[in-house]
C-alpha positions as CSV (number, residue, x, y, z in Angstrom):
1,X,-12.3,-36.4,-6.7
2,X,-9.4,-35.4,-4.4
3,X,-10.2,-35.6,-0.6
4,X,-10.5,-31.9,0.7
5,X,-8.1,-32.5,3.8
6,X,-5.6,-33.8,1.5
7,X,-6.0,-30.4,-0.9
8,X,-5.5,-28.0,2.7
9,X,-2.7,-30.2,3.8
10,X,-0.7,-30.0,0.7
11,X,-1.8,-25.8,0.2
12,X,-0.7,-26.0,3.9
13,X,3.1,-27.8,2.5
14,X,3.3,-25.6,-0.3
15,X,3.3,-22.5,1.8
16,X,5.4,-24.0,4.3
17,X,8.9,-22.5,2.4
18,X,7.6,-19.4,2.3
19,X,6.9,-19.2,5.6
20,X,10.4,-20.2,6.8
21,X,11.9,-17.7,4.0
22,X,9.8,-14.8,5.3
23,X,9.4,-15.8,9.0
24,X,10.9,-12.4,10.8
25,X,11.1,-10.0,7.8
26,X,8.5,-6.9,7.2
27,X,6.3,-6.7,4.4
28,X,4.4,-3.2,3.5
29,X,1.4,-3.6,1.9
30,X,-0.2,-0.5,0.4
31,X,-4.2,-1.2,0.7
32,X,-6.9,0.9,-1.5
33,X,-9.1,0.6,-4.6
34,X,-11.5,-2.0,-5.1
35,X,-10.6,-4.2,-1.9
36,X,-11.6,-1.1,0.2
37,X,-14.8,-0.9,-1.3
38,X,-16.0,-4.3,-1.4
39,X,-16.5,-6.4,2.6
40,X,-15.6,-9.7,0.9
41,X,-12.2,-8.1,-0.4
42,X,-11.7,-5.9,3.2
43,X,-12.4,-9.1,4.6
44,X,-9.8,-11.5,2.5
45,X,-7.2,-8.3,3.1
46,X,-7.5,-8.4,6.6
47,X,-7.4,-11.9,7.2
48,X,-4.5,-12.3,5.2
49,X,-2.4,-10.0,7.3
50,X,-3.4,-11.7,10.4
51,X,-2.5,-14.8,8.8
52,X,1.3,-13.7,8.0
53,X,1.0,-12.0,11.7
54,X,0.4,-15.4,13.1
55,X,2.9,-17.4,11.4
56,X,5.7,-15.0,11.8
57,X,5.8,-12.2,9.6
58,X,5.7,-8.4,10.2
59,X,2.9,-6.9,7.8
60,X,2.8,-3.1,7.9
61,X,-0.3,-1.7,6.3
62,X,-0.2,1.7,4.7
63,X,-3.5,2.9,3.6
64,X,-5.3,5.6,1.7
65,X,-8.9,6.4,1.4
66,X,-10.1,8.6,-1.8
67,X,-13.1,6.9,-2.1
68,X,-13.9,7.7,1.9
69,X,-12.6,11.4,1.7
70,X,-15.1,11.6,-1.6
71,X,-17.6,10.3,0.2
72,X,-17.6,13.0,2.9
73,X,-16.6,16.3,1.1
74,X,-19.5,14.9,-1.2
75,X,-22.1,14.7,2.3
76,X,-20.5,18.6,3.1
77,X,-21.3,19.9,0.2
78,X,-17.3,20.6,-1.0
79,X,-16.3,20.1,-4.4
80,X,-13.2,17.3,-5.2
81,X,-11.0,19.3,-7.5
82,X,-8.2,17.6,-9.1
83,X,-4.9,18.8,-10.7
84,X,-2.9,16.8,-13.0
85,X,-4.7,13.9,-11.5
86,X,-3.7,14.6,-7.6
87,X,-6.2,16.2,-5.3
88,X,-6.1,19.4,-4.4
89,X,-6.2,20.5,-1.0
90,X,-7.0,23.2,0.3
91,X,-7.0,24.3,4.0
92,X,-10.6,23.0,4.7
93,X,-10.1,20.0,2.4
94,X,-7.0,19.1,4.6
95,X,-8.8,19.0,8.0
96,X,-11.1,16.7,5.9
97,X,-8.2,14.3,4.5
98,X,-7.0,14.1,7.8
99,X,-10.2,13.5,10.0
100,X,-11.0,10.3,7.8
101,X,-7.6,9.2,6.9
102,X,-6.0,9.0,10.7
103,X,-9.4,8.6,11.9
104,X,-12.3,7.1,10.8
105,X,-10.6,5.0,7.9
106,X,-7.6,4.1,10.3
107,X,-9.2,3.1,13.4
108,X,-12.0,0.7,11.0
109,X,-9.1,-1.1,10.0
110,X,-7.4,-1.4,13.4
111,X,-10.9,-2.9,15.3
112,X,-11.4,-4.9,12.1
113,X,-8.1,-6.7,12.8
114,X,-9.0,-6.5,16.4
115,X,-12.5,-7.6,16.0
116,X,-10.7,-11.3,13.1
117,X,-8.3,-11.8,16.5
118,X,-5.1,-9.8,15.2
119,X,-3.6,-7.1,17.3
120,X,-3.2,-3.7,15.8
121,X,-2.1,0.0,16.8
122,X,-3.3,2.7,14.6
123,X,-0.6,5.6,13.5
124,X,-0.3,8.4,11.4
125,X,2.8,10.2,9.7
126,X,2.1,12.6,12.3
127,X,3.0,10.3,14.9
128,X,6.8,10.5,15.7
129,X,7.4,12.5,12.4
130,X,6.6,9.1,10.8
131,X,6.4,10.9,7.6
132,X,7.9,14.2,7.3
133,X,6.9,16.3,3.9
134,X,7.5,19.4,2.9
135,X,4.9,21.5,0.0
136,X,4.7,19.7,-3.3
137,X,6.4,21.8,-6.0
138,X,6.4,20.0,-9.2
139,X,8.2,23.5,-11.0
140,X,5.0,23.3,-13.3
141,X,3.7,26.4,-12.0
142,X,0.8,24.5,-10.8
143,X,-0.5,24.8,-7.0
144,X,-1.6,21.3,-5.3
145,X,-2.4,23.0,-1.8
146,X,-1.9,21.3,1.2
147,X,-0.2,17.8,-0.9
148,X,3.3,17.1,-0.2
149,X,6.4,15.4,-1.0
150,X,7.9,13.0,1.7
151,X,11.3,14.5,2.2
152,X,11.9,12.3,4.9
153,X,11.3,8.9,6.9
154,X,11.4,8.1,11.1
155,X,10.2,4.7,11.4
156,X,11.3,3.6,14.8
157,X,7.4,3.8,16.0
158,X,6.8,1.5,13.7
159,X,9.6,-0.8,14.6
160,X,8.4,-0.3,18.6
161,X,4.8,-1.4,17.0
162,X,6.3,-5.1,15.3
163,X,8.4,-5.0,18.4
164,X,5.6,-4.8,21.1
165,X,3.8,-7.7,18.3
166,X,1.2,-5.7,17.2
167,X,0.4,-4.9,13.5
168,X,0.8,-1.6,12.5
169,X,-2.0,0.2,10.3
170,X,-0.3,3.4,9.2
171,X,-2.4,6.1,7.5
172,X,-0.9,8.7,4.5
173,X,-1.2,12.2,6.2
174,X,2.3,14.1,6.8
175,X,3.9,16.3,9.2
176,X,5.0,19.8,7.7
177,X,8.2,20.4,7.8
178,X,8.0,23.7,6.1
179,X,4.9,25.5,7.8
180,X,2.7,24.7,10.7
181,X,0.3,22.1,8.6
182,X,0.0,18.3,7.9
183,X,-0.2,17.4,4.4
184,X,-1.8,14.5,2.2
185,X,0.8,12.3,0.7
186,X,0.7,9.6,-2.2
187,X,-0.3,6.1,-0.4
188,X,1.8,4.6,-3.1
189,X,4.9,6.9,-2.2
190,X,4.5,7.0,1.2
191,X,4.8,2.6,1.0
192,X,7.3,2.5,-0.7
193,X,9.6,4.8,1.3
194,X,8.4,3.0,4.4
195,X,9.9,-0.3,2.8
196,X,13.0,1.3,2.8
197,X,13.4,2.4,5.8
198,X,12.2,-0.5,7.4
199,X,14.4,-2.5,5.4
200,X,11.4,-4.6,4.4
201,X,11.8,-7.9,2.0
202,X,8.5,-7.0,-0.1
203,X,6.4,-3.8,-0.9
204,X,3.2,-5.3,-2.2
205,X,0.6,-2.8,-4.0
206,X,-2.9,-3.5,-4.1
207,X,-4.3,-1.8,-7.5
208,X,-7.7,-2.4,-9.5
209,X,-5.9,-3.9,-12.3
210,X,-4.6,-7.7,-13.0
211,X,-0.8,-6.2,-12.5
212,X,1.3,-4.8,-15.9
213,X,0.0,-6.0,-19.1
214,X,1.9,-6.5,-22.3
215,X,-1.5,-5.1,-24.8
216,X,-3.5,-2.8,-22.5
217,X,-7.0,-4.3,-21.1
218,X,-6.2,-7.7,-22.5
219,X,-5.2,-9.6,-18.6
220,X,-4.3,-12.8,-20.1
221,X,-1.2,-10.4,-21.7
222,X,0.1,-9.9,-17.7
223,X,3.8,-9.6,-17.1
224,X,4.5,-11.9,-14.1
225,X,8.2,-10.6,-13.8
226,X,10.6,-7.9,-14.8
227,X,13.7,-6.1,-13.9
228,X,13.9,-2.9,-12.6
229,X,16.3,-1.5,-15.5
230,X,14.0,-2.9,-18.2
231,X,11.5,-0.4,-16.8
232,X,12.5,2.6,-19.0
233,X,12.3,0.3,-22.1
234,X,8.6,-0.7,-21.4
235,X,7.6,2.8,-20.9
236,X,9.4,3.7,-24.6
237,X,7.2,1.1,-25.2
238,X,4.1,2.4,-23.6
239,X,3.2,-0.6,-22.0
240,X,4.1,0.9,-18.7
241,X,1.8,4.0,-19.1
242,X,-0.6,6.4,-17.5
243,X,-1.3,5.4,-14.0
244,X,0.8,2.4,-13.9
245,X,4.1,4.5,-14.6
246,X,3.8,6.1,-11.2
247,X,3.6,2.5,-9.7
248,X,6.2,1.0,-11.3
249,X,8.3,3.9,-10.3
250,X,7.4,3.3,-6.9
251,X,8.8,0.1,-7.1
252,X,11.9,1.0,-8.9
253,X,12.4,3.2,-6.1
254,X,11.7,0.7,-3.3
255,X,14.1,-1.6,-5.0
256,X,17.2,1.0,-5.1
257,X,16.8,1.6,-1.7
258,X,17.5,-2.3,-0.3
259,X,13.8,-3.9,-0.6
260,X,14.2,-7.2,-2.5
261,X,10.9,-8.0,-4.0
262,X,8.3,-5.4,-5.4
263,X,4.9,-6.6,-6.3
264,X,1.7,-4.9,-7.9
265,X,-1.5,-6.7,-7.1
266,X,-4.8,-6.8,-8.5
267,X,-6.9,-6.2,-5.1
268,X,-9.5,-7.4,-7.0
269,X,-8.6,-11.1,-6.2
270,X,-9.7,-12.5,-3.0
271,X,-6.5,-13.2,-1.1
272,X,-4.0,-12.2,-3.5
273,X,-1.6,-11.5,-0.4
274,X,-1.7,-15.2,0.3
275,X,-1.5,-16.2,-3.2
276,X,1.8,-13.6,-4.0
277,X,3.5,-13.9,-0.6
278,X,2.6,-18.3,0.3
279,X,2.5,-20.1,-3.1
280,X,4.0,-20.8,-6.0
281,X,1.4,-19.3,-8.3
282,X,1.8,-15.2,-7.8
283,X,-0.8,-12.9,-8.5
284,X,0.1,-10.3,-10.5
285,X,3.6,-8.9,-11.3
286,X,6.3,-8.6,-9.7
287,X,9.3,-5.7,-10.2
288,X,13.0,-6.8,-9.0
């Protein structure tokens, strides 16, 4: 049986040229799903982005919080009403998104990382125009409310934040640039377009699934890597389908604006941040 300091110290080795590769650089990680419903998995997310905090490297977390804003329009009595699978959001339904997004769900996370020994600021889109959005017109007649599209991108309050060491915790809510109003934004969207503007070397996206799979529902069929231009193929032949066509795009997108590396993680997993971003293994698939 192998010693158990000899199995640390060589885990320890094995991360070591990751950490000199990635010492300096920003990695966004877009956090929901399972790993915000479950402590252990809050916990392993957290502590893995104090971990890269402490050796070096600049984790941004974006969050959302569907199963939070459910939770409280269910407790008030308002309906979730969906449209073509996004939320629609009315005037009320805003003030709600945005009370437990930039609030409750934000500030958790900050004294969370706080509470492990990270340092953390809490921000918004809002928050020096972070994200700037304008009404979501999809030209399908449809009316989404009060969801946008991110039309543009100000990150330098996030750069102050990695600059001042601290760990930012950025929530999905939108300044209007249209009307007088905030709007809900797509997490995944929102990440991605945050990578670019950062510059970032990863966007990592935690999902409830093992990562893209070759035969739908079958994990041991996972795709570890592929191309951004063999994309369009895969979805020809729907194995990139339904809800994992808008997160490979969002990758795709990430990657022709400068980010390197794209990843799509199953949450699920207990440290997959680690096991992507410090070994040799990988834990789900990556886009580049």
């Amino acid at each position: 049986m192998p010693n158990n300091n000899i199995v640390r110290a060589q885990t320890l080795v094995e991360a070591l040229p990751y950490i000199q590769e990635f010492t300096g650089k920003v990695i966004v990680i877009k956090y929901g799903g399972s790993a915000m419903i479950s402590a252990e998995l809050f916990d392993a997310v957290i502590e893995d982005i104090i971990l890269l905090h402490l050796v070096g490297i600049h984790a941004v977390l974006v969050h959302g919080g569907g199963p939070e804003i459910n939770d409280m329009l269910d407790r008030l009595g308002m309906e979730s009403h969906f449209v073509n699978g996004l939320r629609y959001t009315d005037e009320d339904t805003m003030g709600i998104v945005q009370s437990v997004l930039c609030g409750k769900v934000n500030k958790d996370l900050v004294s969370t990382i706080v509470r492990k020994g990270g340092n953390a600021v809490g921000l918004c889109g809002l928050d020096g125009k972070l994200f700037e959005a304008k009404r979501m017109d999809k030209g399908d007649g449809e009316d989404y409310g009060y969801v946008g599209d991110i039309i543009g991108v100000n990150p330098d309050i996030v750069l102050q934040a990695i600059a001042d060491g601290l760990i930012p915790v950025v929530a999905t809510v939108a300044f209007g640039v249209d009307c007088d109003t905030s709007y809900n934004v797509n997490a995944d969207t929102a990440a991605a377009q945050l990578a670019v503007a950062l510059g970032a070397e990863k966007l990592i996206l935690l999902t409830n699934t093992r990562g893209v799979l070759r035969v739908e529902n079958e994990e041991d069929t996972l795709i570890m890597q592929m191309k951004s231009n063999e994309i369009e193929e895969l979805k020809a032949q729907n194995i990139v389908a339904g809800g994992m066509i808008p997160k490979v795009e969002c990758c795709v997108d990430a990657i022709n604006g400068g980010v390197r590396r794209t990843h799509i993680l199953d949450g699920r997993i207990p440290h997959a941040i680690l096991i992507e971003v410090l070994t040799d293994e990988g834990a789900g698939t990556m886009i580049y």
